[in-house]
C-alpha positions in Angstrom: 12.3 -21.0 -12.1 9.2 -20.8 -9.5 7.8 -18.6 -7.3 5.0 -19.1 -5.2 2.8 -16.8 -3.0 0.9 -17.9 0.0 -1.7 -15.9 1.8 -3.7 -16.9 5.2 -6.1 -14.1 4.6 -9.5 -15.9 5.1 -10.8 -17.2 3.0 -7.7 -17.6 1.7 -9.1 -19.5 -1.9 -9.8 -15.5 -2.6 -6.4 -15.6 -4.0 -7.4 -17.0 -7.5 -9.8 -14.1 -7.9 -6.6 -11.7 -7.2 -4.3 -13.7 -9.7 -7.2 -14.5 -12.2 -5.8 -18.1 -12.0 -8.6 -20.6 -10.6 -7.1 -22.6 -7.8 -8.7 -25.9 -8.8 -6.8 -25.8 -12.6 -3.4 -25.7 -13.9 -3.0 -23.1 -17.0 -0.4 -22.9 -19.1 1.4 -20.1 -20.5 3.5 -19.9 -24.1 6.0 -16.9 -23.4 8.3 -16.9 -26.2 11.4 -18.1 -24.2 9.3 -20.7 -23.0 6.5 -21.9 -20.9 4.8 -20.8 -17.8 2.4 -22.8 -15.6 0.1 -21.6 -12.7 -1.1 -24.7 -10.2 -2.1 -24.2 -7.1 -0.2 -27.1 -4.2 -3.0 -25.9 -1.6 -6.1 -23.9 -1.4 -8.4 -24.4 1.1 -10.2 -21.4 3.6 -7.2 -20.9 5.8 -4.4 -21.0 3.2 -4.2 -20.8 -0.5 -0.5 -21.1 -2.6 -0.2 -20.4 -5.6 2.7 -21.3 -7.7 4.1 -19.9 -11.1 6.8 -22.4 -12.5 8.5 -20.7 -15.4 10.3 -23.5 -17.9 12.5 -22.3 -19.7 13.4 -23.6 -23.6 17.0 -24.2 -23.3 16.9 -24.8 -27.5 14.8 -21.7 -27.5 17.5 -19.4 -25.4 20.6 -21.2 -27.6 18.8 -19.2 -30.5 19.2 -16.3 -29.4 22.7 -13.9 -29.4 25.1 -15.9 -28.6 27.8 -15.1 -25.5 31.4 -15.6 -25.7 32.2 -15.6 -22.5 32.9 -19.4 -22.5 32.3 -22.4 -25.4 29.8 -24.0 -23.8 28.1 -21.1 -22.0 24.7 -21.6 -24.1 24.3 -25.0 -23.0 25.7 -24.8 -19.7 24.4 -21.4 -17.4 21.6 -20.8 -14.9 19.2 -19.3 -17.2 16.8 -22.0 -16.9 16.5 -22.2 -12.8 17.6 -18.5 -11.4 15.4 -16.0 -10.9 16.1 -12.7 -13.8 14.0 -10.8 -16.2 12.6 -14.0 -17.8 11.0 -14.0 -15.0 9.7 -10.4 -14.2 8.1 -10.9 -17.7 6.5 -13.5 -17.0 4.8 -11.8 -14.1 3.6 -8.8 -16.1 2.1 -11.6 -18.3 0.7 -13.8 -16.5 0.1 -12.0 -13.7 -0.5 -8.9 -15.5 -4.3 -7.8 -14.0 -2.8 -8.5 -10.2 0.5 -6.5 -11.2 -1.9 -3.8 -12.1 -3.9 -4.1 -8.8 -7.2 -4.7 -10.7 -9.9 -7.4 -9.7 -13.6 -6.8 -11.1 -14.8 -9.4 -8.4 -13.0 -8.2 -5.2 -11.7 -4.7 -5.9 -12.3 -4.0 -1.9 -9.5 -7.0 -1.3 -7.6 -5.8 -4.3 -6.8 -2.5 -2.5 -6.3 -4.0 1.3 -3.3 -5.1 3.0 -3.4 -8.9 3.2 -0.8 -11.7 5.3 1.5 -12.8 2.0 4.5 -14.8 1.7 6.1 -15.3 -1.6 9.2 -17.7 -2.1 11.9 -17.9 -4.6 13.8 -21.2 -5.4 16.8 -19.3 -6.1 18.1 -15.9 -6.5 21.5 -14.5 -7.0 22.8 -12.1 -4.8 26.3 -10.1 -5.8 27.2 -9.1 -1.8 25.1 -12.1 0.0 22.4 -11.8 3.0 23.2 -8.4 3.3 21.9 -7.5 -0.3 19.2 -9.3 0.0 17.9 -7.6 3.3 19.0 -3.7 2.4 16.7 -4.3 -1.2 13.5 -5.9 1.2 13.4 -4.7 4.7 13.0 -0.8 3.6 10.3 -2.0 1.8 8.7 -3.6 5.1 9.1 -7.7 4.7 10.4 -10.1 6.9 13.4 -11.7 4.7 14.4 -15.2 5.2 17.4 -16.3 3.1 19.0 -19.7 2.7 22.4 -20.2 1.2 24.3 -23.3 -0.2 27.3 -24.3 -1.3 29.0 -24.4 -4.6 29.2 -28.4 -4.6 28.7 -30.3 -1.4 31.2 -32.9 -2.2 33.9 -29.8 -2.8 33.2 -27.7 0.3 36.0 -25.9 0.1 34.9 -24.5 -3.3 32.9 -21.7 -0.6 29.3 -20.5 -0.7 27.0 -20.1 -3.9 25.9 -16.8 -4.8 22.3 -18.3 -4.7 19.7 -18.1 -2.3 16.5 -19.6 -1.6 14.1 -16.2 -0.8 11.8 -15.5 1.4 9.5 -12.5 2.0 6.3 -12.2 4.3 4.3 -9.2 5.6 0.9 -7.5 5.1 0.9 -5.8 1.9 -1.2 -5.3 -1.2 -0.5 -8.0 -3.3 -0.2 -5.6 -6.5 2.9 -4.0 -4.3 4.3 -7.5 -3.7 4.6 -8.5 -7.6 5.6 -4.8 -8.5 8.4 -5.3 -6.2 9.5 -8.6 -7.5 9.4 -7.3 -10.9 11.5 -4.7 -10.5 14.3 -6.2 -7.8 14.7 -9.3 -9.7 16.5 -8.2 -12.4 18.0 -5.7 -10.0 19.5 -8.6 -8.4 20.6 -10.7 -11.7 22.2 -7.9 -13.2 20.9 -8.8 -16.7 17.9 -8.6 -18.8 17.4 -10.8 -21.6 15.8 -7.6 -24.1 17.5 -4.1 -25.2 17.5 -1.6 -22.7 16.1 1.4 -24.1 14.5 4.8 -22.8 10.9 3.3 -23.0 13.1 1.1 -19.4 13.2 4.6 -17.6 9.6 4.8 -18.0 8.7 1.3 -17.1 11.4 1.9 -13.9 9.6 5.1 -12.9 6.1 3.5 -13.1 6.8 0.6 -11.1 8.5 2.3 -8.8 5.8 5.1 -8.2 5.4 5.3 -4.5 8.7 3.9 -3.1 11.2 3.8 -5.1 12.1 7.8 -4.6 12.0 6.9 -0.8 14.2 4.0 -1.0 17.7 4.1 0.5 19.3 1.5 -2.2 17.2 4.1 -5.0 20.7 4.9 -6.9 22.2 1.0 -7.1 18.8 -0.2 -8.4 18.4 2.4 -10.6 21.7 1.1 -12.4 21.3 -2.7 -11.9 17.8 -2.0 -13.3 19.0 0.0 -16.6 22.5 -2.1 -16.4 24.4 1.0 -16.2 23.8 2.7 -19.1 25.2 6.0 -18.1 22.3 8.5 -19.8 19.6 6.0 -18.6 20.5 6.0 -15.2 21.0 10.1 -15.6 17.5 10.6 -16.5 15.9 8.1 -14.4 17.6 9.4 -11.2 16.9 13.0 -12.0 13.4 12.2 -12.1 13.0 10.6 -9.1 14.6 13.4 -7.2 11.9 15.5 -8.3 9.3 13.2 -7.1 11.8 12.3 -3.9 10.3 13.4 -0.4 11.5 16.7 0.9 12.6 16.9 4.8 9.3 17.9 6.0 7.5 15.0 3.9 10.3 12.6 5.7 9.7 13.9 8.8 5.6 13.6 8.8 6.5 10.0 7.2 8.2 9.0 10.6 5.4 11.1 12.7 2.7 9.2 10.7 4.9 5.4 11.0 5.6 5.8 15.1 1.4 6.6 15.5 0.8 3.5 13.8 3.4 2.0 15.8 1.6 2.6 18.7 -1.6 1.7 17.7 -0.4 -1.0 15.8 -1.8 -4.3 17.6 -4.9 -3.3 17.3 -5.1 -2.6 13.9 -7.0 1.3 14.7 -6.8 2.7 11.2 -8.6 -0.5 9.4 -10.9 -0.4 12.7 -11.7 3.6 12.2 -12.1 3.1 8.5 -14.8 0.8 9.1 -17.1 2.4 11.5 -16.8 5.7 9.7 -17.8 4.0 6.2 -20.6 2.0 8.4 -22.0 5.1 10.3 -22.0 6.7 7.0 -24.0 4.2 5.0 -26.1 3.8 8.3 -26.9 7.5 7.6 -28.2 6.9 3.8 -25.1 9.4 3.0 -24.8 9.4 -1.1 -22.4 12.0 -1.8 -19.6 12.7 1.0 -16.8 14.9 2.0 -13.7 13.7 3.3 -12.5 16.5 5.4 -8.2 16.1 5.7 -8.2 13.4 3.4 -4.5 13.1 3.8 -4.0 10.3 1.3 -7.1 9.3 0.5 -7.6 6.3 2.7 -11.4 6.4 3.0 -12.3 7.5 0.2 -11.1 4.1 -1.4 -13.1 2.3 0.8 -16.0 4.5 0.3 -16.0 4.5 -3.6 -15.5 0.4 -3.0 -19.5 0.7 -1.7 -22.0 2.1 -5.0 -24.1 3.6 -2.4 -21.8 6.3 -2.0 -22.2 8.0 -5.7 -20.1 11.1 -5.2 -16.9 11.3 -2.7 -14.8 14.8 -2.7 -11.7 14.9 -0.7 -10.3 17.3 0.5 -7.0 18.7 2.3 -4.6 21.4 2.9 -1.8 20.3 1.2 -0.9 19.6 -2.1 1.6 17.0 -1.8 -1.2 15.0 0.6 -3.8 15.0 -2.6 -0.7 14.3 -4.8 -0.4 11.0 -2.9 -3.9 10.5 -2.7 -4.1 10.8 -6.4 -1.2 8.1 -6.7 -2.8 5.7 -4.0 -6.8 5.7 -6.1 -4.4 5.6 -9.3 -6.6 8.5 -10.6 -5.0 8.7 -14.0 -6.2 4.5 -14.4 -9.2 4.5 -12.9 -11.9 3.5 -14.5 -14.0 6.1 -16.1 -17.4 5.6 -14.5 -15.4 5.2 -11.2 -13.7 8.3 -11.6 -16.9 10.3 -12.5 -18.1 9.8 -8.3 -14.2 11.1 -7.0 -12.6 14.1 -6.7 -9.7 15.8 -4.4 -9.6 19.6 -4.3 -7.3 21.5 -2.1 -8.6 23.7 0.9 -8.5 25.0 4.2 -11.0 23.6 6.6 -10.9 26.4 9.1 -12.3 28.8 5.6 -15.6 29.1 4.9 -15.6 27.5 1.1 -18.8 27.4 -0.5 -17.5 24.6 -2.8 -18.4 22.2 0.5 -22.1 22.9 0.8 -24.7 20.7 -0.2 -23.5 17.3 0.7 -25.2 14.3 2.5 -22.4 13.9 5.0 -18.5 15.1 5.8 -16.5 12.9 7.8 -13.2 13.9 9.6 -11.4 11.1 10.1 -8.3 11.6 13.6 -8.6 15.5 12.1 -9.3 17.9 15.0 -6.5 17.2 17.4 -4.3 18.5 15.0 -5.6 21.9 15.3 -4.8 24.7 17.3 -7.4 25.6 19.9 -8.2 28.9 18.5 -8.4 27.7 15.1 -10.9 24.7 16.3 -13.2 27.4 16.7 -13.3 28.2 13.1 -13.4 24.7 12.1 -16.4 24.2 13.6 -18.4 27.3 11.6 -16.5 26.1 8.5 -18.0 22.6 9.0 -20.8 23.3 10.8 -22.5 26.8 10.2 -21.5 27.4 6.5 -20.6 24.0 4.4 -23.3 22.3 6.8 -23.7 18.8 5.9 -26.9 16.7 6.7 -24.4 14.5 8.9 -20.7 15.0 10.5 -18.9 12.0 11.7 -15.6 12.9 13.4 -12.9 10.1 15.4 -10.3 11.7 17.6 -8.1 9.7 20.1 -9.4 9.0 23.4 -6.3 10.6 25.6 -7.5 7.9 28.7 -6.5 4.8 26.6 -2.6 6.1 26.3 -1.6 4.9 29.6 -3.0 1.1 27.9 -0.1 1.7 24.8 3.2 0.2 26.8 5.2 2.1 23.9 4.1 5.4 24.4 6.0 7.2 27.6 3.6 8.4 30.0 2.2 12.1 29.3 3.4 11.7 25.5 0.6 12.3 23.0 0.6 9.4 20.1 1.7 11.8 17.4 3.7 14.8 17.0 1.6 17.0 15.4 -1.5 16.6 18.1 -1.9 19.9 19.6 -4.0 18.0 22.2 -6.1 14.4 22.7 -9.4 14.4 24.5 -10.8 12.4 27.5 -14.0 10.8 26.8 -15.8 13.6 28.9 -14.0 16.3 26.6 -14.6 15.1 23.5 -18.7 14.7 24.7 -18.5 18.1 26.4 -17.4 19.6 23.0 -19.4 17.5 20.8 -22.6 18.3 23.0 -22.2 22.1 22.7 -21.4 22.2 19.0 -24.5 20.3 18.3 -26.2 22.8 20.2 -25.0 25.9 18.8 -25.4 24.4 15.5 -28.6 22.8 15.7 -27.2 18.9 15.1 -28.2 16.0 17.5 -25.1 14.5 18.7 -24.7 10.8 19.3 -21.1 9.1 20.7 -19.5 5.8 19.8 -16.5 3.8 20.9 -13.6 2.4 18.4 -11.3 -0.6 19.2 -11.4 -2.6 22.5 -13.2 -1.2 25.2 -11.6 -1.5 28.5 -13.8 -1.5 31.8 -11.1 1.6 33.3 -10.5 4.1 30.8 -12.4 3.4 27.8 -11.5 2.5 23.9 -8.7 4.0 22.2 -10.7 6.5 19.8 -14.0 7.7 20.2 -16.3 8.7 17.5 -18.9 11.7 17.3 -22.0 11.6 15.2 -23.9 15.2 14.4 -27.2 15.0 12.4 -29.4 17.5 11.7 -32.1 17.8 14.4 -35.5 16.1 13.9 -33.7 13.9 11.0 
């Protein structure tokens, strides 16, 4: 039973800090049913692998209940080399910190999309390629399958259910094992332990986050609990509570065809970055984040000490509610959960909860306003909560015609009541920090191209003679 998981993030030997495993040793496991081992068949800066065999104890397995479904079914079965729950328990075992998405060393990396590819030597699959893709392309990975036959001296004996598996794309690697560990027994069917309700809980942890969302949620809800009736009753009706409504869907798809467009050159990650960077370059030490949607900076900024207290902050409740699920409040560690906190609010209000902080950052926030309400926005920011410094991005509407899937005259998302040129956003920004009595310096996000400019512009307001 092996599965191994390759990155080409560089340096890629930053793997074994994620796993916990050092790539230059082999460890061994003792699991009860058996043995696991963790090697590593190549680590070096541009590519790391690391493999988890899982050996099975036939003797070991004989010992347990015994099947009737032939005589010699405990001696001859696929338990030892097909992928099942043996070896989502392993994972949690052995894996258990990544699983978790904690690393002491590299919490920055543990939280950050990465290139991974994990392989299985065999999986089963009840209804072929076709299962296999519906479980792992919602879910965003590129599936590669390969089938074989039953006996290749009997080819006439038809196809195996088994598969050699394949998944790559840029994901978290905490999201990668959670998703093995629940789909694999999802795709055996079995689960070599009692089912009981303490499985609805495990089900409804692991699949925090996507499993609500996921078009196959009702057939791996009962693979998962192997169809035990009250199980799958409970477990369902709790992920419908927690399922996204219409208008959540619908901003889902807004949100997915924005990064779409802005996609190949990786915007968000770049916007991120010169936020956090302007922000430290500002001394900033305890920050708002101003429509923190789902809380997307403030991870990176509580990844940085300096920043020692970050609020965000949003209109609606089902935004902090996801932002409270992507920080994993409720596991946080408690000295890292001291300096974060989400609070609900209107940012065209004044709200005296907002004064008194180093900085306030509003990250692709104003286009999504209203005209008139813009106006109040800027007291609310800048007259009442008034922060020692503002740093705002907004799209820079020149750079659309450079998108070549964005029709001409469309804006890049549906909810932008408008997207400035350069000269708007400077005209604006220069009369705000006028009225206001901030100092008002411009910088450029993304490529910069000679004819219209870079695709988002940023704005930074300090207080005048600071």
């Amino acid at each position: 039973m092996l599965l191994t998981i390759t990155t080409t993030h560089r340096p890629a030997t930053e793997l074994g800090y994620l796993l916990h495993k050092h790539p230059g040793r082999c460890q061994s496991f003792e699991m009860g049913f058996g043995q696991a081992h963790v090697f590593y068949p190549e680590a070096n800066e541009d590519r790391c692998t690391a493999a988890l065999l899982m050996d099975i104890d036939p003797v070991g397995l004989v010992r347990r209940e015994r099947r009737a479904d032939f005589a010699l079914y405990d001696y001859v079965n696929d338990r030892p080399y097909v992928a099942s729950s043996f070896l989502s328990t392993t994972i949690a075992q052995v894996y258990g910190s990544a699983l978790n998405g904690h690393c002491k060393t590299h919490p920055q990396l543990a939280e950050a999309p990465i290139a991974l590819e994990a392989r299985l030597a065999a999986v089963p699959s009840p209804n072929g390629e076709e299962t296999l893709r519906r479980l792992f392309e919602p879910l965003g990975y590129a599936v590669e399958m390969e089938g074989c036959l039953l006996d290749e001296q009997f080819p006439e004996w038809g196809q195996s259910r088994f598969y050699r598996l394949g998944l790559s794309g840029t994901v978290r690697l905490a999201d990668l094992l959670t998703h093995l560990y629940v789909l694999i027994p999802v795709l055996d069917a079995g689960k070599h332990y009692f089912i009981g309700r303490d499985e609805v809980d495990k089900l409804l942890e692991r699949g925090e986050g996507w499993l609500a969302d996921h078009p196959e949620r009702e057939w791996i809800t009962r693979r998962y609990l192997m169809r035990r009736q009250v199980l799958v009753r409970e477990a369902l009706g709790r992920l419908s509570e927690s399922a996204p409504d219409e208008d959540e869907r619908a901003e889902r798809q807004d949100r997915e065809e924005e990064e779409m467009v802005e996609q190949p050159l990786s915007l968000q990650e770049q916007r991120l970055a010169a936020v956090v960077e302007a922000l430290k370059v500002g001394g900033a030490a305890r920050v708002l984040d101003l429509g923190c949607g789902e809380g997307q900076l403030i991870g990176q900024l509580l990844a940085d000490q300096q920043f020692a207290e970050v609020v965000g902050v949003d209109v609606s409740h089902v935004q902090l509610q996801k932002a409270a699920r992507r920080l994993k409040l409720e596991r946080m560690p408690p000295m890292k959960r001291q300096r974060v906190r989400l609070m609900q609010g209107a940012l065209t209000y004044r709200d005296d909860r907002l004064s008194g902080y180093d900085a306030a950052a509003l990250v692709e926030v104003i286009e999504h306003l209203d005209a008139p309400r813009l106006a109040a926005l800027e007291r609310a920011v800048f007259e009442f909560a008034r922060p020692g410094c503002v740093v705002i991005t907004t799209p820079n509407a020149e750079y659309n015609v450079r998108f070549e899937t964005l029709p001409a005259g469309k804006l890049r998302h549906r909810d932008h009541r408008f997207e400035w040129t350069r000269a708007e956003f400077r005209a604006w920004g220069e009369r705000v920090g006028e009225k206001y009595g901030y100092q008002t310096a411009f910088a450029t996000i993304g490529p910069d191209d000679p004819e219209v400019g870079s695709p988002t512009q940023m704005g930074i307001f300090s207080h005048a003679g600071e």
